[in-house]
NUTORLUM-638373 format. One record per residue: residue number from 1; residue in one letter; chain; x, y, z of N, C-alpha, C in turn. Coordinates in steps of 0.001 Angstrom, whole numbers, plus 524288, in hexadecimal, padded with zeros to 5 digits. Example, Ala and Ser with C-alpha at 12.3 -4.5 7.8 and 13.67 -1.06 7.14 Angstrom:
2
ATOM; pos; code; unit; nu; nv; nw; cau; cav; caw; cu; cv; cw
ATOM; 1; a; A; 83386; 7E9C6; 81E78; 8300C; 7EE6C; 81E78; 83390; 7F31C; 81E78
ATOM; 2; s; A; 83232; 7F736; 81BA8; 83566; 7FBDC; 81BE4; 83264; 8001E; 81EBE
***
This chain:
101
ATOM; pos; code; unit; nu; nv; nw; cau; cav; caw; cu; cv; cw
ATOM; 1; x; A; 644AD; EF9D9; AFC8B; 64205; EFA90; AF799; 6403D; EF53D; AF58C
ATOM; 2; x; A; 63A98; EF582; AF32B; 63A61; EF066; AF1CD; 63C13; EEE94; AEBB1
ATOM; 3; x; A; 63DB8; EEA69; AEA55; 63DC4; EE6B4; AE70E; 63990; EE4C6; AE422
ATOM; 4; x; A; 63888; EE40F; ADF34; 635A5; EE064; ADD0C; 63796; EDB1D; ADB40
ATOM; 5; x; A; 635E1; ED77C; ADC1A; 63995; ED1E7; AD96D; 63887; ED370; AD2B4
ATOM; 6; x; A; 63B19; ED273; AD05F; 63B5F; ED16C; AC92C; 638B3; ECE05; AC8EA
ATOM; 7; x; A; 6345C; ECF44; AC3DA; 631CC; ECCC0; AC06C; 62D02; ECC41; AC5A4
ATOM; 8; x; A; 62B12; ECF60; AC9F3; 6261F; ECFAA; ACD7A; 620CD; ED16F; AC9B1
ATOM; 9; x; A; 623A1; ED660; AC63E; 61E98; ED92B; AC2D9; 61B92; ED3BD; ABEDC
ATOM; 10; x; A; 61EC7; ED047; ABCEB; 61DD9; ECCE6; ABA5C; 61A5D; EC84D; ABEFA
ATOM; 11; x; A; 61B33; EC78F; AC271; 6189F; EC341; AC566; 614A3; EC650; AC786
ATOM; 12; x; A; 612C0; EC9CD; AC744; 60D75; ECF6C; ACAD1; 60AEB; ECE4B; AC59E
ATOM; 13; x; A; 60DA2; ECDEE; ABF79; 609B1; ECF75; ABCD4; 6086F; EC9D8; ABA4C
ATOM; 14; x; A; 60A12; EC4BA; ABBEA; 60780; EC00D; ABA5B; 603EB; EBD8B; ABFA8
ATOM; 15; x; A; 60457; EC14B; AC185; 60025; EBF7C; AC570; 5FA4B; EBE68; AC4A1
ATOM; 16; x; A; 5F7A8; EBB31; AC45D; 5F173; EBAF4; AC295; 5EEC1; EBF31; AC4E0
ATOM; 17; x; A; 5EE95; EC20D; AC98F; 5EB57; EC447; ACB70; 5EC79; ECA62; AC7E2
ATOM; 18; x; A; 5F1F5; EC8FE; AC6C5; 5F355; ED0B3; AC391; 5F1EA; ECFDC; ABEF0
ATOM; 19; x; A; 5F179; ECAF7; ABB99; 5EF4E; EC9FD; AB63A; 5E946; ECA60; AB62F
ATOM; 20; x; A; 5E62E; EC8E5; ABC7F; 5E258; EC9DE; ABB3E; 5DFDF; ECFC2; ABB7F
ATOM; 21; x; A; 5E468; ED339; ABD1A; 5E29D; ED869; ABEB3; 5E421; EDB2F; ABB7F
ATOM; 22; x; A; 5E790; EDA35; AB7A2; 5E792; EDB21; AB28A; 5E4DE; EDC48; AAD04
ATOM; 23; x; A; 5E15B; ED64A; AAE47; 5DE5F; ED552; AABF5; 5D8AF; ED7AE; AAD08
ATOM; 24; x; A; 5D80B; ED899; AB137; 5D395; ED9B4; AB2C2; 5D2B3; EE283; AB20C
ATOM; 25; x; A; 5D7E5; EE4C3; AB1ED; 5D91B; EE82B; AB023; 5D983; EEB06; AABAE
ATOM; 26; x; A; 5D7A4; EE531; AA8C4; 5D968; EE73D; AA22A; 5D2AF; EE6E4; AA00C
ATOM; 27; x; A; 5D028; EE1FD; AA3B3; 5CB2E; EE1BB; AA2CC; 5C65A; EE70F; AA204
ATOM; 28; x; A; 5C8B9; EE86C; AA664; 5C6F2; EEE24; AA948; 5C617; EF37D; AA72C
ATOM; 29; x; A; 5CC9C; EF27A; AA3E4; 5CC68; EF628; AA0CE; 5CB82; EF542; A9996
ATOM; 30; x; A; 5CAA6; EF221; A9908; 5C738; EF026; A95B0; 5C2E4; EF0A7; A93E9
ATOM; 31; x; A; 5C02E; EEF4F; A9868; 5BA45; EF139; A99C0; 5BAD7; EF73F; A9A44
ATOM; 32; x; A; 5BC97; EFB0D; A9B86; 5BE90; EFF29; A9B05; 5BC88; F00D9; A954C
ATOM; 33; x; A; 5C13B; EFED6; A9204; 5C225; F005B; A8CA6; 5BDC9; EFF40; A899B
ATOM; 34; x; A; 5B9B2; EFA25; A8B50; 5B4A7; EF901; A8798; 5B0C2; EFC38; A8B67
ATOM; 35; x; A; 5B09F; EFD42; A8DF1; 5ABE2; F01A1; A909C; 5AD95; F071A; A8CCC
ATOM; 36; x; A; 5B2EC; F0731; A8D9A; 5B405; F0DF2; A8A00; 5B231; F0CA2; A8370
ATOM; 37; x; A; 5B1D7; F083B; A80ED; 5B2EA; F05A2; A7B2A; 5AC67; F058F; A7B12
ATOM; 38; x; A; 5A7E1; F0696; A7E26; 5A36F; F03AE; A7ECB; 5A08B; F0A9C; A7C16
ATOM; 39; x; A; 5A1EF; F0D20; A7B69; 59FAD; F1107; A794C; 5A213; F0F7D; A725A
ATOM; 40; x; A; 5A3DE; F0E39; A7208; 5A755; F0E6D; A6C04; 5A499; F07FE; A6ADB
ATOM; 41; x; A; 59E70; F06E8; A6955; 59D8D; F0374; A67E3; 599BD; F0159; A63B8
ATOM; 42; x; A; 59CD4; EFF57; A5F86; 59B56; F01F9; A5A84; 5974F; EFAE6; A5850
ATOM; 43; x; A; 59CD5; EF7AD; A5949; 59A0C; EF246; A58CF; 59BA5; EEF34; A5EB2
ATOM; 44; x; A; 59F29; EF11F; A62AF; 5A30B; EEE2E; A6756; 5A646; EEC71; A66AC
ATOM; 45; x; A; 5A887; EEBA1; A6267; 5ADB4; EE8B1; A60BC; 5B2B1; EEA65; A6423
ATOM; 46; x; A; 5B273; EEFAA; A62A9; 5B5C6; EF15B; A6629; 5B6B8; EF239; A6C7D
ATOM; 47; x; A; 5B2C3; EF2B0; A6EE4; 5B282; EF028; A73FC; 5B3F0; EEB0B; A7473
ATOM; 48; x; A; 5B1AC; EE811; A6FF0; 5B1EE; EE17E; A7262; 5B7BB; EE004; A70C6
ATOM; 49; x; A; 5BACF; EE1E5; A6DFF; 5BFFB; EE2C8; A6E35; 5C236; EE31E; A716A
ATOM; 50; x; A; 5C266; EE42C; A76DB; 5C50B; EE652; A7A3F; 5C632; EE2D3; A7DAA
ATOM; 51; x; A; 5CA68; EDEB4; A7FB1; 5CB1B; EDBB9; A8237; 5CF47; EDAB8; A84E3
ATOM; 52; x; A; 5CE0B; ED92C; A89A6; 5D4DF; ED83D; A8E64; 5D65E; ED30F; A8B0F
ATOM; 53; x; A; 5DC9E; ED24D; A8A2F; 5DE9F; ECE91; A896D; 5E2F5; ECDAA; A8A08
ATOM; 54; x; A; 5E4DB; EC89C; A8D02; 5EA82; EC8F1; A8EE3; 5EF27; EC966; A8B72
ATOM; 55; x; A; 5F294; ECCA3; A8BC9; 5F703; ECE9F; A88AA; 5F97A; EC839; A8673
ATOM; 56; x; A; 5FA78; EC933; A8116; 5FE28; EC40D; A7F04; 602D9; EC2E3; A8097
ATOM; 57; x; A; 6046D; EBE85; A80A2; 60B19; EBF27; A8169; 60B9C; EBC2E; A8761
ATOM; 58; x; A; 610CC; EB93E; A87BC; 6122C; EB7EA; A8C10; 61237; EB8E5; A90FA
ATOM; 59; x; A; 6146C; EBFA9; A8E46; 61742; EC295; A92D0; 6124A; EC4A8; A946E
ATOM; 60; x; A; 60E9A; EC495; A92DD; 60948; EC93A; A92E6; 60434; EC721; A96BA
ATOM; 61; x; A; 60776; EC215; A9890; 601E4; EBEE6; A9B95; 5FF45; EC20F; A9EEA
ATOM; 62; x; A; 5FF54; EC480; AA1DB; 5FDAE; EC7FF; AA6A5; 5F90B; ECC62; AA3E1
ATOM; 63; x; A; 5FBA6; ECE5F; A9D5B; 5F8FA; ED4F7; A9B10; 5F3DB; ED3C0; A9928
ATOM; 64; x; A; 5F074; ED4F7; A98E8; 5ED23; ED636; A96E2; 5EB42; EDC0F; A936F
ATOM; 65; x; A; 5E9BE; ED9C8; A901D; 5E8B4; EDF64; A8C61; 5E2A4; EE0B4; A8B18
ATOM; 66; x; A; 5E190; EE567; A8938; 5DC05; EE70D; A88AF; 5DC74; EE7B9; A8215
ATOM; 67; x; A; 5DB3D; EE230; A7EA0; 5DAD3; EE2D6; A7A5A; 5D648; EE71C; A77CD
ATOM; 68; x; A; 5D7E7; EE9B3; A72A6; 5D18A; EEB25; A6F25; 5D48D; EE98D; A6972
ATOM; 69; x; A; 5D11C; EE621; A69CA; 5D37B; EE553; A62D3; 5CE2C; EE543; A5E23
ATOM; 70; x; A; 5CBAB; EE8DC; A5F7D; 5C8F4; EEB85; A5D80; 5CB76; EEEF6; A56B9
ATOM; 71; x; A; 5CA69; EED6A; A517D; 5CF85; EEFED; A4D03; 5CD45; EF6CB; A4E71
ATOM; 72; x; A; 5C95F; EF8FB; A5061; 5C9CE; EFD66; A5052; 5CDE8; EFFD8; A544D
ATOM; 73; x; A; 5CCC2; EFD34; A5966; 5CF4A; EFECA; A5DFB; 5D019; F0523; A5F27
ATOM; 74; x; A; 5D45E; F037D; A5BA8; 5D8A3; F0A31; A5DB4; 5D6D1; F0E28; A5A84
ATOM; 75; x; A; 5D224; F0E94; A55F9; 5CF2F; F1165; A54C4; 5CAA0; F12A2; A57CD
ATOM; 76; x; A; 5C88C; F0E46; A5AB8; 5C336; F10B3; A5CC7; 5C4EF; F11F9; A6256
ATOM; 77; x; A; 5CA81; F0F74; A6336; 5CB99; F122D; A6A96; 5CE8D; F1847; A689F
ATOM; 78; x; A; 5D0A7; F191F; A63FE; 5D515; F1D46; A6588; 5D239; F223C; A614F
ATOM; 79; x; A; 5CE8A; F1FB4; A5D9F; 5CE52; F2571; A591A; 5CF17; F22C8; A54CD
ATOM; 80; x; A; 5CBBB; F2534; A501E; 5CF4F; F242B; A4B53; 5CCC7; F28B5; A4746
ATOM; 81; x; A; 5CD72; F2852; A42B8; 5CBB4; F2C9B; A3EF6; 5C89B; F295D; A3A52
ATOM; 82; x; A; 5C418; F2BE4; A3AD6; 5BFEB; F2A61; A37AA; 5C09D; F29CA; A32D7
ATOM; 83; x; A; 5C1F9; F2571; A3007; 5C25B; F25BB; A2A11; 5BFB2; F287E; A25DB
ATOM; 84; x; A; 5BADB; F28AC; A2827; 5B743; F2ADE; A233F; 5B8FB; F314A; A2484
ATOM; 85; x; A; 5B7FA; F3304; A2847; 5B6FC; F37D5; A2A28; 5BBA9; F3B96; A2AF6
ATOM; 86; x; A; 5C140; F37D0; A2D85; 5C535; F39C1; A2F68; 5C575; F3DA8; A3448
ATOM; 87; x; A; 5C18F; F3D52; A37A9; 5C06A; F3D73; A3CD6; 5C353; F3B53; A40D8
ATOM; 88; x; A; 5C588; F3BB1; A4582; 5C591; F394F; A4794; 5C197; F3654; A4C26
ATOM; 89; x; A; 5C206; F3209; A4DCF; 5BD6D; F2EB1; A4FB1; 5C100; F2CEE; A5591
ATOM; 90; x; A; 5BEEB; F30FD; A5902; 5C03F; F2FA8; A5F64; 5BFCC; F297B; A6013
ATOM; 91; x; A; 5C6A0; F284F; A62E5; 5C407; F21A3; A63DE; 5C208; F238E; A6AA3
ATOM; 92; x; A; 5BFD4; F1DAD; A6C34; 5BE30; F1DBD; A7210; 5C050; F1D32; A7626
ATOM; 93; x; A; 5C5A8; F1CC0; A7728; 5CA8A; F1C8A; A7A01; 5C849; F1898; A7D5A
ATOM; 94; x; A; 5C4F2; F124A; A7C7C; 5C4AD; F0FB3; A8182; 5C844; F0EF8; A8350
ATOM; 95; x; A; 5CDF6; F0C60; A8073; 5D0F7; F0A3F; A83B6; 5D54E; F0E2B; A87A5
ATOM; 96; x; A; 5D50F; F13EE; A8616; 5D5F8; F17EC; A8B28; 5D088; F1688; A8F5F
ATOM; 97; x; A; 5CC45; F18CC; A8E70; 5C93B; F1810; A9236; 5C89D; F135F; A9472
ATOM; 98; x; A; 5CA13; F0F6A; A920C; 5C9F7; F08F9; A9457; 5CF8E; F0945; A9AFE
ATOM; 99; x; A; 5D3FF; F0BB6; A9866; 5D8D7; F09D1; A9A34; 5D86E; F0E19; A9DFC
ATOM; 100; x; A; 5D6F3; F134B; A9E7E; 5D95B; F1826; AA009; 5D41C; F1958; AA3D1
ATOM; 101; x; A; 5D03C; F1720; AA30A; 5CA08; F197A; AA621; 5CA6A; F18AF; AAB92
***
């Protein structure tokens, strides 16, 4: 039966070539999420919001994340209810269709 040596998962994932495949994974689906965001375009803000950036923190060198810091965000990806009207207002689910397509 085989063995793994301790602390291997940690040396596979500071490897440059897995940080760059990482990275190049998050890009991907990124572009993903602003192709799905590219119908929902009112001024682009919110598309141009949307950015890979490497996770903070010590421990985090390797992560990369798919920022939107967009203040609507989680209203125009998930739904919200129309103030004037009290409707609800379908959001555009890019970041399912970004991650899941």
């Amino acid at each position: 039966m085989a063995t793994l040596k301790p602390g291997l998962g940690k040396r596979v994932a500071s490897m440059p070539e897995v940080n760059e495949a990482i990275h190049e994974e998050a890009l991907r689906r990124s572009y993903k999420i602003r192709a799905a965001a590219s119908g929902h375009i009112l001024t682009g803000e919110f598309q141009r919001s949307i950015k890979v950036v490497k996770a903070p923190g010590p421990h985090r060198r390797q992560d990369w994340l798919i920022a939107i810091n967009h203040p609507w965000a989680v209203s125009i990806n998930w739904g919200h209810i129309d103030w004037k009207t009290g409707r609800p207002i379908r959001g555009i689910h890019a970041i399912e269709k970004g991650l899941y397509a």
